[in-house]
N, C-alpha and C positions, 0 to 999 in steps of 0.2 A: 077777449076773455074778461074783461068788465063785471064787474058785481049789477045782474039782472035784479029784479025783485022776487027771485022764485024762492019756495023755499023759508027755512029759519034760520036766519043768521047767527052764527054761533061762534065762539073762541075755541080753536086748535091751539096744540100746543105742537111747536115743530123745532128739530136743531138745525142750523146751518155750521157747515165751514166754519174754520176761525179765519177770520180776516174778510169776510165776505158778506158781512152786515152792511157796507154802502150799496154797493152792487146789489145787493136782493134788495133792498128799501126802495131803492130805486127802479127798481123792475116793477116792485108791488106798486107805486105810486102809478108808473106810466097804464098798468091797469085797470088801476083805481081800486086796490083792494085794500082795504082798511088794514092796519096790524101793529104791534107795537114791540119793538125792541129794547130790553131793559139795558142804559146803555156801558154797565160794568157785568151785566150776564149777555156778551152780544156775541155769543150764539146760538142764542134762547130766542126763536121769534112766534109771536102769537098770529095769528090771521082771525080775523070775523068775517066769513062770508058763510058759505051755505056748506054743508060737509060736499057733496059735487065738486063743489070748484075748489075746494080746500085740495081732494085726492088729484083733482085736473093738474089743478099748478104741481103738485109735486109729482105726482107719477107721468108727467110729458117732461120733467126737466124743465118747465119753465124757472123756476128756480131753485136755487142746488139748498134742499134741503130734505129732512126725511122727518116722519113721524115721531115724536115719541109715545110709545104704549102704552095703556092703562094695565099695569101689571092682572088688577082683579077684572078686568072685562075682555081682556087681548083684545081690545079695542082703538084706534086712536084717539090720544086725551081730547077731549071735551072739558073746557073751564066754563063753567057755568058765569054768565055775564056778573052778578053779584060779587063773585069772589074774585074776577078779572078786577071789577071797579076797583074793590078792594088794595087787592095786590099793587096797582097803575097808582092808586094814591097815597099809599104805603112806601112803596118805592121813589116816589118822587118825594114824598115827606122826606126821608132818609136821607135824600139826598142834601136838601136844604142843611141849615146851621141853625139846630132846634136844639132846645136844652133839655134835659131831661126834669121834670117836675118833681123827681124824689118818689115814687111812689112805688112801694118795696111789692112785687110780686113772687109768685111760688108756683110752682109746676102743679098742674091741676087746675089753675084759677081759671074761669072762665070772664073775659075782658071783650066791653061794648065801650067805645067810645060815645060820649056826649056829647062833648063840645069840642069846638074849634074845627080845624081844616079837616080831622081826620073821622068826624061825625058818623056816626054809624057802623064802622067797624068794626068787625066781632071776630075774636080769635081764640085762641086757648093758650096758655103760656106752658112750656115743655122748656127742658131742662136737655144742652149737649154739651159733652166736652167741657162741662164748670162754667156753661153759660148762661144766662137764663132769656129764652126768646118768647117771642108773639107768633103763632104760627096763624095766617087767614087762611 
């Protein structure tokens, strides 16, 4: 069940289990199917292979996870490669011990990084719960 060349490789969005993020990573590895687990959302798993082998692995049970829906397509999610990049190096930025540069944003703004590690990334800033975030 190997990732062929058929096809366009793309990022699914899927849930597992809680507690069963080793266990899948490691199934996906011995297939060799690319995917990334966020590792304080680890029920949250992406796959990149071809939508085929995305529905194979999960509807044979190869591993215990299911779809999430695209509420406006009832389709399963599709993250467009850009905005995966995005998210993988946002997420690991976050992780790091990064200071914050001061710079006062407002719900509405529309934010492109320049410079440094997070270069290119473009979000919108929204406003929840008295917070103020970067949505990519």
């Amino acid at each position: 069940m190997g990732i062929s060349g058929e096809g366009n490789m793309r990022w699914y969005a899927a849930n597992i289990r809680n507690g069963q993020w080793k266990k899948t990573g490691r199934r996906l590895e011995e297939l060799g199917v690319k995917f990334y687990i966020p590792l304080t959302f680890n029920t949250l798993l992406f796959l990149c292979t071809t939508k085929s082998m995305a529905l194979s692995l999960v509807n044979s049970g190869e591993i215990g996870a299911h779809f999430i829906i695209d509420r406006n397509t009832h389709a399963i999610m599709e993250v467009p490669n850009k905005q995966m990049e995005d998210f993988m190096r946002v997420y690991e930025f976050s992780l790091a011990d990064n200071e914050n540069p001061g710079i006062i944003l407002q719900a509405g703004d529309r934010v492109r990084v320049i410079a440094g590690d997070l270069l290119g990334v473009e979000g919108d800033v929204i406003e929840a719960d008295g917070c103020t975030y970067v949505s990519i």
